[in-house]
N, C-alpha and C positions, 0 to 999 in steps of 0.2 A: 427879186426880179422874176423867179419864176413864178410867184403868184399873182405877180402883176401880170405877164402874159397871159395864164389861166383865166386872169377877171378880165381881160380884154377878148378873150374869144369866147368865151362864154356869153357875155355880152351881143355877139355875133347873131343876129336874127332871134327870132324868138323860141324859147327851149321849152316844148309842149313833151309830154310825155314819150314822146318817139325821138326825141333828140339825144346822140350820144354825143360824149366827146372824146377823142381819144388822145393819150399822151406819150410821148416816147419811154420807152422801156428801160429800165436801168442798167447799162450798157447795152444798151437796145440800138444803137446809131454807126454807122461811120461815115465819115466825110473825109475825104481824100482828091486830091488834086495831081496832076502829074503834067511836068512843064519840056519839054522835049527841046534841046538845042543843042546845034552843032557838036560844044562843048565837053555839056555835061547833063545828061538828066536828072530834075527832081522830083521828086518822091515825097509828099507830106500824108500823115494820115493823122486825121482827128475824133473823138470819142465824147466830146463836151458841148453837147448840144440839148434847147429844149426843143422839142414841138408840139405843137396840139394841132388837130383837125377836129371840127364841127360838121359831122356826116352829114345834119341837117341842113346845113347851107352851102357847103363843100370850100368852109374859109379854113386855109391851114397860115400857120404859123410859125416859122424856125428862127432862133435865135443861133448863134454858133459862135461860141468864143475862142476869139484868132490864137491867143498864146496857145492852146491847147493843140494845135497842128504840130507833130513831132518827127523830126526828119531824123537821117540816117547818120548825120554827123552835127556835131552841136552849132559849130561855127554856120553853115545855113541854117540852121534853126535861131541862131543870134544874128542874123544878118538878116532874115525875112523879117522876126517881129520888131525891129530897132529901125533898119535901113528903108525897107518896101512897106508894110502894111504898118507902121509904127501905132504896133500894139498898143502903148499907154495913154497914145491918145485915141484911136479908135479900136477900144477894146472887143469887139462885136462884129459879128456879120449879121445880119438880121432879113428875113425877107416871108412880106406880108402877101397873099395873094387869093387865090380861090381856083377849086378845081373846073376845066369849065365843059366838060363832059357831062350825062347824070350814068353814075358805077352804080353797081350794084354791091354795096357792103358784105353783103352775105355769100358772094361768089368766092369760090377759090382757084376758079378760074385768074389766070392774069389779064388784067383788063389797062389797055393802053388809056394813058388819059394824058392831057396840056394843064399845068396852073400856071396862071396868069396875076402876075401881082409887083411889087416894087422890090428890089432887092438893093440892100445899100452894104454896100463896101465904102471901108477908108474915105467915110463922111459922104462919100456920094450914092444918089440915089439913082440906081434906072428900072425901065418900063420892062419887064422880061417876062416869055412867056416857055415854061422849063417841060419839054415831055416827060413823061417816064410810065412805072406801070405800077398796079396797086391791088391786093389780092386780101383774101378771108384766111387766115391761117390760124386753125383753133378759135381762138375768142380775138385773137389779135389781127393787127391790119400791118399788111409789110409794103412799103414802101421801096421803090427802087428807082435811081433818073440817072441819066449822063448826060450833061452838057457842057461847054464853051466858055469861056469870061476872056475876054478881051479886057486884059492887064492896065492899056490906056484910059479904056471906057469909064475904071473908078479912080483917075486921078492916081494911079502908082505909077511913080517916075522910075526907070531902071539907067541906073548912071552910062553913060557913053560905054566906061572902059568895058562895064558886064552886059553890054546887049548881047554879044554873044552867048550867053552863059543862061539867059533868062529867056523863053518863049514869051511871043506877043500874045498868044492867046495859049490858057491852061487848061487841060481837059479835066472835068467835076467829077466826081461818081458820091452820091446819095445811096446807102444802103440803111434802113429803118427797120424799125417795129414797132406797131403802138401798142398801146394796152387799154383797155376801155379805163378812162377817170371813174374814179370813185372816190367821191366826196367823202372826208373825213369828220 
């Protein structure tokens, strides 16, 4: 799978000799969600993610595999991938888009930027457009975003008795690092 992402963004415009691409770092990632209700607050955080960006077109890439989000107690951690996101059938978070600023790569400045592209959850697909900011560190490119998912928006049912227990919408945070690809 991950090479098949790789030959999919690679693919992405044309790669003349000023074209880089960059991949996420090996624990290079976290993806973390945090759901706030009455109740009970939770807490997942995830480490099992691809990405690539193509500097040259400014197409990025993330895949994020759901069982990989690890909470603070097993029983929600069994009840998210089983009950809400049912992991085995939609194993995946995936979402295709493009940056739609023009950054400067070589800044280490932090530079605010929008990507614009489809994000699909739990079989569904929507039109999303994600802020965050993006910088030069070393040889590597650091990614960082916070935003929203409206729990309804991808078709996750939260039964009557746990609406309490569950936020209708969850706050994201994206924290990255790439590394420039080098072809093997």
């Amino acid at each position: 799978m991950k090479k098949a992402l790789f030959a999919a963004l690679l693919g992405f415009g044309t790669l003349g000799s000023f074209a880089q691409i960059y991949k996420v770092k090996d624990k290079g990632t976290s993806v973390s969600f945090y759901s706030k209700s009455p109740l009970e607050d939770i807490e997942a955080h995830n480490k099992s993610s691809v990405q690539v960006l193509n500097t040259t077109t400014g197409d990025y890439q993330m895949r994020l595999t759901i069982i990989g989000f690890k909470f603070k107690n097993a029983l929600m951690e069994e009840h998210f991938n089983e009950n809400y996101m049912e992991s085995p059938k939609f194993p995946n978070a995936v979402f295709k888009g493009r940056i739609n600023e023009k950054v400067d790569y070589e800044s280490t400045a932090e530079q605010n930027v929008t990507v614009t592209g489809k994000m699909e959850i739990h079989g569904v697909t929507q039109e999303v457009t994600i802020p965050g900011t993006i910088k030069k560190s070393g040889s590597d490119l650091v990614i960082n975003a916070k935003f929203k998912i409206k729990v309804a928006d991808y078709g996750i049912k939260v039964p009557s008795l746990y609406v309490k227990n569950i936020a209708e919408v969850v706050d994201v945070t994206l924290d990255s690092t790439l590394e420039p690809f080098q072809k093997k």
